[in-house]
N, CA, C and O of each residue as an XYZ file, in Angstrom:
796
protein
N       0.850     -1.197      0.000
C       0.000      0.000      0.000
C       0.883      1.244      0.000
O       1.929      1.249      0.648
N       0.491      2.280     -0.701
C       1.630      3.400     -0.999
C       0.694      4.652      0.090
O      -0.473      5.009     -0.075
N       1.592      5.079      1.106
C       1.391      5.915      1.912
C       1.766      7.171      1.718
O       2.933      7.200      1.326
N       1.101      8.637      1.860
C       1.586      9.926      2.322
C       1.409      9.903      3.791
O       0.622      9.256      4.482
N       2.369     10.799      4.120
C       2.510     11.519      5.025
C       2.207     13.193      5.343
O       2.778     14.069      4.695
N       1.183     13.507      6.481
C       0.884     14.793      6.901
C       1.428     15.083      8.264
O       1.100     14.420      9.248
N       2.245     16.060      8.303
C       2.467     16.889      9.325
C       2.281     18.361      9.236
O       2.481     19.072      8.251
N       1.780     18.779     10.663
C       1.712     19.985     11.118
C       2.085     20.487     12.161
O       1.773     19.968     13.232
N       2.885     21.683     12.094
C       2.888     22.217     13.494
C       2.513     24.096     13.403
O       2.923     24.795     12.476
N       1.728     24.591     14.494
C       1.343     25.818     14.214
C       2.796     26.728     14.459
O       3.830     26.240     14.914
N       2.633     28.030     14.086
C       3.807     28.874     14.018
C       3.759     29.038     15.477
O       4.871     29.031     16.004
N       2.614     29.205     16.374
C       2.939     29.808     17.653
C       3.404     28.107     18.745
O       3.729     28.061     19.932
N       3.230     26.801     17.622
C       3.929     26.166     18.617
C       5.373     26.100     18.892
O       6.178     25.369     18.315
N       5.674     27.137     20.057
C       7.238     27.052     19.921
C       7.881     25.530     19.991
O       7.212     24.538     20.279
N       8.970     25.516     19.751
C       9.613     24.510     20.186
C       8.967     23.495     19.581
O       9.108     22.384     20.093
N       8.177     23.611     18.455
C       8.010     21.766     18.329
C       8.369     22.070     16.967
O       8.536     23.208     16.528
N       8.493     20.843     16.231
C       9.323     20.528     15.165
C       8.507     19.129     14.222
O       8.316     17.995     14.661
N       8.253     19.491     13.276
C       7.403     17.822     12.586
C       8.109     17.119     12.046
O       7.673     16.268     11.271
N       9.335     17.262     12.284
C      10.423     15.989     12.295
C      10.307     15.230     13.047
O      10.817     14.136     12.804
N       9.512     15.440     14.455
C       9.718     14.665     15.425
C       8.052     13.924     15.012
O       8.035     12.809     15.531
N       6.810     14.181     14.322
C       5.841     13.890     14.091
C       6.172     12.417     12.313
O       5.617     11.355     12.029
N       7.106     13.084     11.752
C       7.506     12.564     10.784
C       8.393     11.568     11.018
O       8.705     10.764     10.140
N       8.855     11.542     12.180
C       9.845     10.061     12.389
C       8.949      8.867     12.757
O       9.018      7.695     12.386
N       8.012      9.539     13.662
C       7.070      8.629     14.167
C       6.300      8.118     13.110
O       6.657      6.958     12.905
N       5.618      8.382     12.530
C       4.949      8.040     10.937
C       5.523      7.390     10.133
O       4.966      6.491      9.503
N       7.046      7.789      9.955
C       7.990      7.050      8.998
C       7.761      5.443      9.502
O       7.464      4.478      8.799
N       7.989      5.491     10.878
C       8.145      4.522     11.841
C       7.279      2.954     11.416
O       7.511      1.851     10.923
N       6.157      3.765     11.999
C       4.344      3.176     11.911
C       4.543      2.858     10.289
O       4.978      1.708     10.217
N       4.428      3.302      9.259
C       4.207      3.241      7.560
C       5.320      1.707      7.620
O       4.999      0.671      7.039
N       6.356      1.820      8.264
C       7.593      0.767      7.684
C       7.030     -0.555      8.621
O       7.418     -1.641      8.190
N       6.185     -0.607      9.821
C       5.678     -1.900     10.437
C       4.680     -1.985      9.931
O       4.151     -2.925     10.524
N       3.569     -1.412      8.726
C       2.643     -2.107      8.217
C       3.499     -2.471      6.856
O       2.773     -3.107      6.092
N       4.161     -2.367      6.587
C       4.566     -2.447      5.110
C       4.214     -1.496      4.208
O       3.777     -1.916      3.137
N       4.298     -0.243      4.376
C       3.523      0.892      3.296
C       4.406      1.286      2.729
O       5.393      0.912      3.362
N       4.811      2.023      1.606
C       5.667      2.545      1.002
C       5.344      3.973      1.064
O       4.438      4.459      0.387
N       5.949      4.534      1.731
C       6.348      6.209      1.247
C       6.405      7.099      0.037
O       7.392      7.382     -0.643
N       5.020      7.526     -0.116
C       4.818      8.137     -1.429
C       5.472      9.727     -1.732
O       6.127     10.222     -2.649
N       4.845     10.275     -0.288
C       4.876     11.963     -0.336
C       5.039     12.258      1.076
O       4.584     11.405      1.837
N       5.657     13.404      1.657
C       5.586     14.226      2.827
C       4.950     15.315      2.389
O       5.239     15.712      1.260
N       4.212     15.847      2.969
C       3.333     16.751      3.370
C       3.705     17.359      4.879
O       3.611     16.817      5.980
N       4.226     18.874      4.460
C       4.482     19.649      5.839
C       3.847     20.810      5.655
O       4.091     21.461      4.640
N       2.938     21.261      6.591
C       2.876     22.296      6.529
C       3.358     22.981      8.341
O       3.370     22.324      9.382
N       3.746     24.661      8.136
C       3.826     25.138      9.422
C       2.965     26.044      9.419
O       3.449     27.111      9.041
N       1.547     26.111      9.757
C       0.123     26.899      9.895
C      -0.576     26.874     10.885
O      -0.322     26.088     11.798
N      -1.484     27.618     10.929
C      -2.757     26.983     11.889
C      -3.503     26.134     11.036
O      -3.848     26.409      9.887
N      -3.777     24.898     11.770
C      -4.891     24.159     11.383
C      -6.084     24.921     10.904
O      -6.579     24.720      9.795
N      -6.602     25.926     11.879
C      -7.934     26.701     11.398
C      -8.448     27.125     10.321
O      -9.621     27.487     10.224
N      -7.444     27.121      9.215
C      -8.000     26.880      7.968
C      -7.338     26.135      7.189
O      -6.229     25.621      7.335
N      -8.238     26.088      6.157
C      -7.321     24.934      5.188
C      -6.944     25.225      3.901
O      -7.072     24.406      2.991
N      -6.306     26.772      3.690
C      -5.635     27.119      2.657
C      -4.629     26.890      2.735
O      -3.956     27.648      2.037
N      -3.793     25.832      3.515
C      -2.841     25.478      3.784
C      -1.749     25.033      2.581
O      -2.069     23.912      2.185
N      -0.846     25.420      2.039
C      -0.284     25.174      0.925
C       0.114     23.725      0.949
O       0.027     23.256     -0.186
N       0.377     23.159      1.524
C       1.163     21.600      1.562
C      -0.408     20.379      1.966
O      -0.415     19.159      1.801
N      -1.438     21.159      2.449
C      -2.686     20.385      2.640
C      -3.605     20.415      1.196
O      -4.394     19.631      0.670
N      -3.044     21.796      0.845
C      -3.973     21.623     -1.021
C      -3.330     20.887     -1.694
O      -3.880     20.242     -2.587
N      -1.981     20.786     -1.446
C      -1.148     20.166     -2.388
C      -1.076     18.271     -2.205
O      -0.427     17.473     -2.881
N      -2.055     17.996     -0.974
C      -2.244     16.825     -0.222
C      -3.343     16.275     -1.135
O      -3.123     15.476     -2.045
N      -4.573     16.780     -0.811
C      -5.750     17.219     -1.465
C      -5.469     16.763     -2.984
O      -6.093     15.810     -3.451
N      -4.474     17.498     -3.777
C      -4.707     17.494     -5.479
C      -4.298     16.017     -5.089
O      -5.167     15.145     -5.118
N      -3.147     15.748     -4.767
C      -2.497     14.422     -5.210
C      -3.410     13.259     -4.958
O      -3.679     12.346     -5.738
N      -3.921     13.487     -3.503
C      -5.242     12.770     -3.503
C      -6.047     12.260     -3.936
O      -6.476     11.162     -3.581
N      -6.567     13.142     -5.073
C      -7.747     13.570     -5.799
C      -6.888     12.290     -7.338
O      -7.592     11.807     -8.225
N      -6.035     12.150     -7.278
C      -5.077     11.576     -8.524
C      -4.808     10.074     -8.252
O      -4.316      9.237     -9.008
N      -5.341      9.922     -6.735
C      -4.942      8.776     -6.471
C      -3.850      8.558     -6.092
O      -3.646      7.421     -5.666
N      -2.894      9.388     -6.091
C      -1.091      9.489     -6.352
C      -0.516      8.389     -4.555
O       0.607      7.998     -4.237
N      -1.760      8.247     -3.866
C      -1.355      7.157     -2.428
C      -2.765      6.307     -1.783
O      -3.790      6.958     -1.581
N      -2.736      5.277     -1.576
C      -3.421      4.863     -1.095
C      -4.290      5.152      0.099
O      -5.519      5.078      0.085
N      -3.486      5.516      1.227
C      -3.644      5.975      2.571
C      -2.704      7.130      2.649
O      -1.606      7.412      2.169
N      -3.793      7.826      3.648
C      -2.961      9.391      4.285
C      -2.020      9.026      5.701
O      -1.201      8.226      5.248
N      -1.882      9.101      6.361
C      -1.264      8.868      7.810
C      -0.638     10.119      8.246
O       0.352     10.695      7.795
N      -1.794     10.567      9.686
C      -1.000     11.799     10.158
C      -0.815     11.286     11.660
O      -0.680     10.131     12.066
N      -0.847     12.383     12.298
C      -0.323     12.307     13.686
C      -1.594     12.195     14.770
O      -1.716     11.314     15.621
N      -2.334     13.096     14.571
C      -3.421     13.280     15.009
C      -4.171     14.180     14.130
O      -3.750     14.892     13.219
N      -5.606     13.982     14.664
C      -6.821     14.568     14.025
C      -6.316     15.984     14.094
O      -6.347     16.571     13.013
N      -5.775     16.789     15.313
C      -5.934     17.982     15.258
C      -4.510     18.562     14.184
O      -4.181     19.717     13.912
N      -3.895     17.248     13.756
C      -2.871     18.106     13.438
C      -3.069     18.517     11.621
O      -2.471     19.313     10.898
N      -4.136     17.597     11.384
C      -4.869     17.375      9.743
C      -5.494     18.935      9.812
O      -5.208     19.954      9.183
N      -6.310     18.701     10.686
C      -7.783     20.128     11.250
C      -7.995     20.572     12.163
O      -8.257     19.784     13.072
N      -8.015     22.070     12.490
C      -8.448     22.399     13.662
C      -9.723     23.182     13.525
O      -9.998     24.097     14.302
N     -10.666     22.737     12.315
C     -11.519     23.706     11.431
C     -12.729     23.445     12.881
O     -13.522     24.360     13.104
N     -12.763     22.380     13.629
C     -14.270     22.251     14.146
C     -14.435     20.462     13.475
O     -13.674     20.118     12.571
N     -15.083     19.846     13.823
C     -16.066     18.865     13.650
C     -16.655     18.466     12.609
O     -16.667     17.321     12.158
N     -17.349     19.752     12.044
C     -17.870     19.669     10.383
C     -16.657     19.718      9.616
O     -16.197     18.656      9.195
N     -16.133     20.697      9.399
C     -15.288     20.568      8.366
C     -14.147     19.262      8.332
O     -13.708     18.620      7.379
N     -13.852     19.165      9.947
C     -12.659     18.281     10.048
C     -13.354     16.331      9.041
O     -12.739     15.366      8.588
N     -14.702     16.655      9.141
C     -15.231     15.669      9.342
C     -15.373     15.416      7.682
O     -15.349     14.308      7.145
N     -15.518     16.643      7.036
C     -15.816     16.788      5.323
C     -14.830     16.401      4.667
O     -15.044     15.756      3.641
N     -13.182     16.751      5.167
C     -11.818     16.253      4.826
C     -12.170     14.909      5.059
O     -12.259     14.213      4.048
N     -12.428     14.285      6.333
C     -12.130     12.786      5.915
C     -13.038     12.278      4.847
O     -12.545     11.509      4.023
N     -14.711     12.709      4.716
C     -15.404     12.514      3.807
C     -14.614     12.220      2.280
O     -14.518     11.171      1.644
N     -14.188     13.361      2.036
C     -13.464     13.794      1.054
C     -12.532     13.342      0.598
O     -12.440     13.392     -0.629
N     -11.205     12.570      1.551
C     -10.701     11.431      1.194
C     -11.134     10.135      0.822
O     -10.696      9.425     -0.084
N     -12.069      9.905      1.648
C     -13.024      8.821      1.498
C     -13.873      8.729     -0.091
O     -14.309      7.709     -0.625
N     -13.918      9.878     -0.509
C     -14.149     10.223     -1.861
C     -13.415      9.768     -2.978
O     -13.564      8.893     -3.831
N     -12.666     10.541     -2.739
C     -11.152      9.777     -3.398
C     -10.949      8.816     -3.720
O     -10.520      8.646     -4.861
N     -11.218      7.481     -2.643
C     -10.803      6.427     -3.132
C      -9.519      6.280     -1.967
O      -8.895      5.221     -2.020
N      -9.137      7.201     -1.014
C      -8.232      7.082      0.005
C      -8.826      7.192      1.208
O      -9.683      7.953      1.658
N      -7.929      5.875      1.841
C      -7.831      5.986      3.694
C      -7.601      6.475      4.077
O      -7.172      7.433      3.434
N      -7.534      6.575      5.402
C      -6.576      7.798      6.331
C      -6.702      6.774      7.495
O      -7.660      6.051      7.767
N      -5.092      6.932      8.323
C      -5.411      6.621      9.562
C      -4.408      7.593     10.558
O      -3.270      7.885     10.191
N      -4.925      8.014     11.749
C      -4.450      8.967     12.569
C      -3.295      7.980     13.463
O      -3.668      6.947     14.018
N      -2.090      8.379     13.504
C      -0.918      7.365     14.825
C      -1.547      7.664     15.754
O      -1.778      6.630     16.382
N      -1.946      8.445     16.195
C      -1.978      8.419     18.009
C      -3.584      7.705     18.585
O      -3.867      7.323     19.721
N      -4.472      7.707     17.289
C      -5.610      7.823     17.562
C      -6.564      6.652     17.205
O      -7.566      6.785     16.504
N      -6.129      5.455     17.782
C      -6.278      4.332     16.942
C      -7.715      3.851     16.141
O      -7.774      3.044     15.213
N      -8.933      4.634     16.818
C      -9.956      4.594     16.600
C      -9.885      5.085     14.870
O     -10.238      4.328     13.966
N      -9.380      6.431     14.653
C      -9.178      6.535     13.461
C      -8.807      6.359     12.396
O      -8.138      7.157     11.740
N      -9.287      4.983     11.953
C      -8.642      4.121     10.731
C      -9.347      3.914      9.643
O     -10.034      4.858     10.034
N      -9.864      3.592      8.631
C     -10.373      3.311      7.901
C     -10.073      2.468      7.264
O     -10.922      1.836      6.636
N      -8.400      2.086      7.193
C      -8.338      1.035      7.045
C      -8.772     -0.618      7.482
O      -8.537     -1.805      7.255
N      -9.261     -0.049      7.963
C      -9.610     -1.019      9.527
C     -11.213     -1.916      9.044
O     -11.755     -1.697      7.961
N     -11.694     -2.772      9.932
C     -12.518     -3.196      9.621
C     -14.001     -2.448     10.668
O     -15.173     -2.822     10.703
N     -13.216     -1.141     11.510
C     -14.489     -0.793     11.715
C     -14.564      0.827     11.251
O     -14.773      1.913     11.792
N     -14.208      0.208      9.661
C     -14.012      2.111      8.916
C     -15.752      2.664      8.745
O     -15.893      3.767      8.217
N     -16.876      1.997      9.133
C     -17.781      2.320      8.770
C     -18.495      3.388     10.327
O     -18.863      4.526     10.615
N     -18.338      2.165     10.850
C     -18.374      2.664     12.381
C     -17.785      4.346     12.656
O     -18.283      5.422     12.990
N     -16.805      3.964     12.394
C     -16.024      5.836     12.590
C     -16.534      6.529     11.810
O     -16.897      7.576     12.347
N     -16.823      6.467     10.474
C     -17.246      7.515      9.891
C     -19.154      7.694     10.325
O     -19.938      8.578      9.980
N     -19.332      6.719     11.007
C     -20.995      6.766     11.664
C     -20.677      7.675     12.923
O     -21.434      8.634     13.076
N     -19.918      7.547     13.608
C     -19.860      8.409     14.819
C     -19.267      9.566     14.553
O     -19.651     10.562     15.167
N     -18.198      9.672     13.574
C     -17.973     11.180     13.583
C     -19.189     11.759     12.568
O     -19.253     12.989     12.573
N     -19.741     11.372     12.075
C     -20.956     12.228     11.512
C     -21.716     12.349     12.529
O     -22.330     13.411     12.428
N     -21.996     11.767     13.505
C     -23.483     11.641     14.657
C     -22.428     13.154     15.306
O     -22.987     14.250     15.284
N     -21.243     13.085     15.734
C     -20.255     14.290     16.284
C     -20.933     15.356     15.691
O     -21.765     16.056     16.267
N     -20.461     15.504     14.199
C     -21.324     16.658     13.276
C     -22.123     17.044     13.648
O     -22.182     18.091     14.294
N     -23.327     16.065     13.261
C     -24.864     16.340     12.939
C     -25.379     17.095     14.650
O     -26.339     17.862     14.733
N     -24.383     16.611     16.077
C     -24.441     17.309     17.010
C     -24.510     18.621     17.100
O     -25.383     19.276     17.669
N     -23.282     19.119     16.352
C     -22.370     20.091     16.343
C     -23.385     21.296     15.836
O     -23.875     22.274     16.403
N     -23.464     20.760     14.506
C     -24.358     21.633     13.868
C     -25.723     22.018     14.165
O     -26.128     23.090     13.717
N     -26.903     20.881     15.244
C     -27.972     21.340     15.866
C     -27.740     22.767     17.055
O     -28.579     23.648     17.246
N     -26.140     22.644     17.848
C     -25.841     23.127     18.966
C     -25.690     24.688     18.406
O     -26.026     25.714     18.998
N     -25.161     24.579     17.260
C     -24.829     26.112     16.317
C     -26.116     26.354     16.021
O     -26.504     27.377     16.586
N     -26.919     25.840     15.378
C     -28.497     26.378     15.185
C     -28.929     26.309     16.602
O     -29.632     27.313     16.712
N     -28.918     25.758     17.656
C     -29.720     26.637     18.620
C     -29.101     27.635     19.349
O     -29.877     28.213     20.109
N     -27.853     28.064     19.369
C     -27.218     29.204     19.844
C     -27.453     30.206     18.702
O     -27.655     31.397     18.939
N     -27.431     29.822     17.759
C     -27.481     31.172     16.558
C     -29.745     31.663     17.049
O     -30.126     32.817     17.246
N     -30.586     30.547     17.093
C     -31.887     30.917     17.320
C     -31.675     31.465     18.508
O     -32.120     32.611     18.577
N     -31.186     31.092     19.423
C     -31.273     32.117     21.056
C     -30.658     32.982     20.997
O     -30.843     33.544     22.077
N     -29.839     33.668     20.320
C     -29.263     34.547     20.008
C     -30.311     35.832     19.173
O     -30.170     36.999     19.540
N     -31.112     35.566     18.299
C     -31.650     35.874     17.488
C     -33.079     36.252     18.465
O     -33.648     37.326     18.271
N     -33.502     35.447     19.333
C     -34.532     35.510     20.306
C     -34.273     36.447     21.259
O     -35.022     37.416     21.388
N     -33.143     36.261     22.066
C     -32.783     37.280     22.683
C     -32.775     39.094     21.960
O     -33.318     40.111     22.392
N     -32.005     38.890     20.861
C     -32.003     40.361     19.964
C     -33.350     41.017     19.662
O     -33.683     42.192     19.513
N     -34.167     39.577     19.612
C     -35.665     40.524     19.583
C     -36.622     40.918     20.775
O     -37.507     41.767     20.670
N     -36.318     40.144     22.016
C     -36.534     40.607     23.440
C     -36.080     41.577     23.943
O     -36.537     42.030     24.992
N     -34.993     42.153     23.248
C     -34.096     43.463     23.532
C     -34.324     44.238     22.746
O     -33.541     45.171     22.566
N     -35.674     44.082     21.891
C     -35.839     45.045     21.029
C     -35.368     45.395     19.296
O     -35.860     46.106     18.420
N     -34.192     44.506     19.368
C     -33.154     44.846     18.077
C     -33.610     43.208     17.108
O     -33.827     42.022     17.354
N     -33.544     44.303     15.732
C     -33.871     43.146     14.647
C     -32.937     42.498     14.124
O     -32.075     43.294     13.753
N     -32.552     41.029     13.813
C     -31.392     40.633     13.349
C     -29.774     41.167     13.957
O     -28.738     41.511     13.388
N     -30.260     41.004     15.647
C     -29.107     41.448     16.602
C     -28.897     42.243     16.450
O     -27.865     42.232     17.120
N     -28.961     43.591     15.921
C     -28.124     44.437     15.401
C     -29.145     45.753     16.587
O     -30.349     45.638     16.814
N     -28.192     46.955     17.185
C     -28.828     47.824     17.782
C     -30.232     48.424     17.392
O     -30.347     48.140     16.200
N     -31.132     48.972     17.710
C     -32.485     50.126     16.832
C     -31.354     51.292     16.938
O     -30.445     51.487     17.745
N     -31.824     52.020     15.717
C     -31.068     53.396     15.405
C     -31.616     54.255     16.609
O     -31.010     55.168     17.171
N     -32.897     53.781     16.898
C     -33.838     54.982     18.295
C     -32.976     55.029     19.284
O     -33.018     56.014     20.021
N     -31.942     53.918     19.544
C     -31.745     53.343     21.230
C     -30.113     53.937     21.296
O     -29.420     53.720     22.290
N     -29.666     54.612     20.259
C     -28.558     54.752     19.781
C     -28.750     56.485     20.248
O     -29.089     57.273     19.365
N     -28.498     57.019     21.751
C     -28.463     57.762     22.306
C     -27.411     58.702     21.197
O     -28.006     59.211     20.247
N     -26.555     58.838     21.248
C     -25.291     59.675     20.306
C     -25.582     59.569     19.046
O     -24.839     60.439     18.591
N     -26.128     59.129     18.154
C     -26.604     59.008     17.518
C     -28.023     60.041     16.925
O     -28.002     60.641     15.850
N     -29.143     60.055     17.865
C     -30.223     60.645     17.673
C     -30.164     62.038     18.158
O     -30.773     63.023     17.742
N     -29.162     61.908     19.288
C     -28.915     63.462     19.635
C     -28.267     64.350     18.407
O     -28.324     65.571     18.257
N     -27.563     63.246     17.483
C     -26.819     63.964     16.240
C     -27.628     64.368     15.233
O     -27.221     65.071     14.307
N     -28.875     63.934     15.352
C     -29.641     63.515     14.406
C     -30.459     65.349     14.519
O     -30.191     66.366     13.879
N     -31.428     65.112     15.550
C     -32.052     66.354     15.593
C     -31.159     67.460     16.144
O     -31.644     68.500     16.590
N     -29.963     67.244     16.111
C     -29.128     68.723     16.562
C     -29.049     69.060     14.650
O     -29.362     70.197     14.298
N     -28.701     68.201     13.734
C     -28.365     68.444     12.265
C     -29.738     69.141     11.816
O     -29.888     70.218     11.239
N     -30.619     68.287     12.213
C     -31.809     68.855     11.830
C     -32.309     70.269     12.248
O     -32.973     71.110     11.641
N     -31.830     70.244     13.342
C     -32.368     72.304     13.624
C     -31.396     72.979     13.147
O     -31.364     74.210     13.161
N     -30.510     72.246     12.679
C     -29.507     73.483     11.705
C     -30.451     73.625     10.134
O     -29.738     74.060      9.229
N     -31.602     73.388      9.802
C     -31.790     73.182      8.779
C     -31.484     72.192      7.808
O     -31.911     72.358      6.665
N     -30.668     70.976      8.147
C     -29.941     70.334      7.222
C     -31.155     69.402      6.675
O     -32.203     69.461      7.318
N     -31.105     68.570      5.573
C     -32.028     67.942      4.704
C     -31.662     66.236      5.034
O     -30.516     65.790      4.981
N     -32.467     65.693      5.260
C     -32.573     63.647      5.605
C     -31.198     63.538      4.863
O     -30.151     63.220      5.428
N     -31.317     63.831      3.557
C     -30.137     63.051      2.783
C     -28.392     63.615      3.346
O     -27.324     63.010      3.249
N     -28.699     65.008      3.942
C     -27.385     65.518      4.398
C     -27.005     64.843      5.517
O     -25.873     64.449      5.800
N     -28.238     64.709      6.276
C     -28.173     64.372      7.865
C     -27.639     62.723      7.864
O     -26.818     62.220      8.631
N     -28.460     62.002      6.634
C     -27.718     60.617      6.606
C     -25.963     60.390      6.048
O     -24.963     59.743      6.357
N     -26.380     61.315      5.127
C     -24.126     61.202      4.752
C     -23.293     61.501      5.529
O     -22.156     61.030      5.495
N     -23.928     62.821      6.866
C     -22.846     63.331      7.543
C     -22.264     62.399      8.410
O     -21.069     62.338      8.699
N     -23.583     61.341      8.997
C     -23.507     60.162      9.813
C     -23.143     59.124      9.368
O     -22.884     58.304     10.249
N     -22.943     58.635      7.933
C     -22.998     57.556      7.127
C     -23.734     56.505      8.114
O     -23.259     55.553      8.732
N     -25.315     57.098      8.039
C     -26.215     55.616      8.262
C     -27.372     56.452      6.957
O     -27.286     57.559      6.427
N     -28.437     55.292      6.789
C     -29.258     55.757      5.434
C     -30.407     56.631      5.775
O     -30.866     56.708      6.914
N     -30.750     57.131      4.994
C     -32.133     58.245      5.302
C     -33.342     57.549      5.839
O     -34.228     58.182      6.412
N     -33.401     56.031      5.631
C     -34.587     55.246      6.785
C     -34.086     55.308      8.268
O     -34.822     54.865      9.149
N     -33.445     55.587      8.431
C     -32.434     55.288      9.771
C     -32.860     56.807     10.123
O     -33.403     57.005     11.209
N     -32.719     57.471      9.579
C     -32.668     59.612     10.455
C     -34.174     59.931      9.787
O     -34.441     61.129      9.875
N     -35.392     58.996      9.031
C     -36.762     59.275      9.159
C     -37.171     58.610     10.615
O     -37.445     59.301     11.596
N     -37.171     57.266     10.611
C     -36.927     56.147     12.059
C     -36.563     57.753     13.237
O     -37.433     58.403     13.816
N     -35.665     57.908     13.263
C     -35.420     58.802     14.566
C     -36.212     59.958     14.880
O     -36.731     60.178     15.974
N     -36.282     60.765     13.745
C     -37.256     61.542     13.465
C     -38.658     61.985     14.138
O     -39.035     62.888     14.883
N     -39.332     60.673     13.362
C     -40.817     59.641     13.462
C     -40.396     59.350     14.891
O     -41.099     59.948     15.705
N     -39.763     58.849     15.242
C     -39.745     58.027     16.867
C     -40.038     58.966     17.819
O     -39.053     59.639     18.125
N     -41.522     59.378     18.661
C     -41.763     60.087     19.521
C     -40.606     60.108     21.092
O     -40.524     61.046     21.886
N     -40.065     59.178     21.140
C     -38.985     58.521     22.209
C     -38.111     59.009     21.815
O     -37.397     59.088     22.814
N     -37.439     59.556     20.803
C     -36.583     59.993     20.561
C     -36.101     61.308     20.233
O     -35.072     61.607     19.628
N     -37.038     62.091     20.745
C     -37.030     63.556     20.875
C     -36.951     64.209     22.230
O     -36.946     65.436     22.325
């Protein structure tokens, strides 16, 4: 079986080095019998994955160019979160490639319980993503118990603001002046206007 290799280490991890991640891998690849296709280093944050040596993982991937991936750990592939981390393995899995994590033995696919893992890290997901939709709805609930539409302040409640508003206005100035001087829009300084509370 023809193996790549992924390592990562972030810039702010001082002192560590993915030589020391890459010996270990070398290690593991030579007691299953794998052959060493590619190294893959990147020095980034995981947090995204414009990672130059992870796209360049990705194309070869995509070519078939190795059978199996082999990294160190999950976090050292992704630190995107759950979903995304979870779409990369998808995505290999796409491919036509394995992946298995050294430290993390659960994470194999080579394995005979590759179905299993990819059942639980999706159930992980499908968690993940209910927990983000109900913090994003209570969030959204709250903003309208407080008055404000789509979280965002009322122009009325915006004390410095409305005081700017009708001080422009007894100078004579016109909606459209009064909105450029403020850069907010002329619904925003009619709203203040109109707003008996706000006079």
């Amino acid at each position: 079986m023809q193996a790549a290799l992924y390592a990562r280490v972030s810039t702010k991890d001082k002192g560590q080095d993915t030589e020391n991640q890459l010996r270990q891998l070398r290690q593991f690849a030579a007691k299953q019998g794998w052959e060493i296709t590619a190294e893959y280093v990147d020095r980034a944050s995981g947090k995204h994955s414009d990672r130059e040596q992870f796209q360049k993982m990705f194309a070869a991937a995509s070519r078939r160019e190795f059978d199996v991936l082999l990294f160190w750990s999950l976090d050292r592939l992704s630190r995107e979160g759950t979903v995304e981390t979870l779409n990369h393995l998808q995505r290999l899995t796409s491919y036509g490639v394995n992946y298995r994590s050294y430290t993390e033995q659960y994470l194999d696919s080579t394995g005979i319980f590759k179905e299993a893992v990819i059942g639980i890290l999706a159930a992980v997901a499908k968690q993940e993503r209910v927990r983000l939709s109900e913090r994003v709805i209570a969030g959204l609930q709250k903003a309208r118990a407080d008055g404000r539409i789509g979280g965002r302040p009322r122009i009325e409640d915006d004390y410095k603001t409305v005081k700017a508003i009708h001080r422009l206005r007894e100078q004579d100035r016109s909606i459209r002046q009064i909105a450029a001087e403020l850069s907010i829009s002329t619904n925003s300084v009619l709203k203040v206007l109109n707003h008996p509370a706000a006079v």
